[in-house]
N, C-alpha and C positions, 0 to 999 in steps of 0.2 A: 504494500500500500504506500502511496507516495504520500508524503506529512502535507495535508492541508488541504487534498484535494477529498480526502471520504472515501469507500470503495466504491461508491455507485456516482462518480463523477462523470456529468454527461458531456462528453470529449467533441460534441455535435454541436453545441451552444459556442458564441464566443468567448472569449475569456478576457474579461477587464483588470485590467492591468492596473493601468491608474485613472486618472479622474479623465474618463472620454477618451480613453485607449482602450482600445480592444488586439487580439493574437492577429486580426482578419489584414490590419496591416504589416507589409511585407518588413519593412525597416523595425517596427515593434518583435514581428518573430523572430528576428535577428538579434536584437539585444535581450530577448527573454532566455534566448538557446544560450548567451555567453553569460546573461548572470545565473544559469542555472548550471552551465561548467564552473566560474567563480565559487557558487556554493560548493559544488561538490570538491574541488580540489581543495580549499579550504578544510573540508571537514576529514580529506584523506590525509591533508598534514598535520589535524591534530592525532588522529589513529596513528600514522608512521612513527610519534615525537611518542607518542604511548607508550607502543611497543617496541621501538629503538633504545626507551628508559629500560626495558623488563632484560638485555641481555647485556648482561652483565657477568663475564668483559667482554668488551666489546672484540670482534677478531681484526686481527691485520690484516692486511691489503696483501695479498700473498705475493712473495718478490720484493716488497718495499721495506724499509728499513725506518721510517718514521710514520708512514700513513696506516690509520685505522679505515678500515672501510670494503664497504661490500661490495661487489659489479652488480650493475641492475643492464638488464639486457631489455630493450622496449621495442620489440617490433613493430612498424610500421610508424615509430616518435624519431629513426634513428636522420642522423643530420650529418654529412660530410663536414661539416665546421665542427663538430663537438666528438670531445674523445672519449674516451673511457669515463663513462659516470659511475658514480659511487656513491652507496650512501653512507654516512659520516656516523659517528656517537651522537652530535648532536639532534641528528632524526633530519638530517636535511640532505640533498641531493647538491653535489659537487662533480664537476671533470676535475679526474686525477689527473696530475701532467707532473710526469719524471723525465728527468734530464739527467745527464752525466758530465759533468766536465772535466776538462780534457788538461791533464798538467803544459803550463806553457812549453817549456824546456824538455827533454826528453832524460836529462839526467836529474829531475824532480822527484821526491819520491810522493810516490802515489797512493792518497789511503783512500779507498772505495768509499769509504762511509762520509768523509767528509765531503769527497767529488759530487758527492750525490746531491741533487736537488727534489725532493715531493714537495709539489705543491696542491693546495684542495681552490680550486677557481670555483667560485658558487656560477648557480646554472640560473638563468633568467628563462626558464621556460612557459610556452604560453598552456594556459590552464588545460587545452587538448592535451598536449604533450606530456605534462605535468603528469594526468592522472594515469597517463600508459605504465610511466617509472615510477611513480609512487605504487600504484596497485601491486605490480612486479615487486617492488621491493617489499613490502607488507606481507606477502606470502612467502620471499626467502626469511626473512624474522620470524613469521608464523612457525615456519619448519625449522629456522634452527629451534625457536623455543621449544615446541614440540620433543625432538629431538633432545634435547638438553634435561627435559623432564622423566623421557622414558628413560633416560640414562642414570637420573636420579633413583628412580624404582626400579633398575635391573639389579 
């Protein structure tokens, strides 16, 4: 049941919006369709920040040597400009971006960890996008917590 519409909402009637708006106009069901994605991604980033708080510790970025975080893999959200998303301790959705550099001199000595650069770029994605990696990542947390429980009662 959708919150505020009743089960027996008649979807045939027009739908007033606000005061002498109705759904019947084309530019009105355009903005009713993006604050109703606003709502929902909104409500999936208080869930993600939820259950992002429940595992505890949080796991590393496998390969990385400072970053905590998870790959969320979003079919059909994916962007040739955006790399590897992750989602972070904080419950929020980052591209991971690792680098290495490269000692000037060649008779430099070289420490891997220090070379190393992770960084977490936060993602400005639009609420379509948004809800594809948040959903995705809500169900890797589900399963690890899952997982982390029946581990507790085996």
């Amino acid at each position: 049941m959708v919150s505020g519409l009743g089960p027996c909402y008649d979807f045939s009637r027009p739908v007033e919006v606000a005061k002498g708006d109705t759904l019947q106009d084309p530019l009105t069901l355009k903005h009713e369709a993006d604050a109703a994605l606003e709502r929902s991604a909104d409500r999936l980033r208080l869930l993600l920040k939820e259950a992002t708080a429940r595992l505890d510790p949080f796991p590393p970025f496998p390969g990385a040597f400072f970053a905590y975080g998870i790959e969320v893999d979003a079919p059909g959200a994916e962007s040739p400009d955006r790399g590897c998303v992750v989602l972070a301790p904080d419950g929020e959705l980052y591209e991971l971006q690792m680098k290495q550099s490269v000692p000037e001199f060649e008779f430099e000595m070289a420490d891997p960890v220090a070379m190393r650069d992770e960084d977490l770029k936060p993602l400005d994605l639009h609420p379509r996008d948004y809800l594809i990696y948040a959903y995705n990542a809500l169900g890797i947390i589900v399963e690890l917590l899952l997982e982390r429980e029946a581990e507790g009662r085996g």
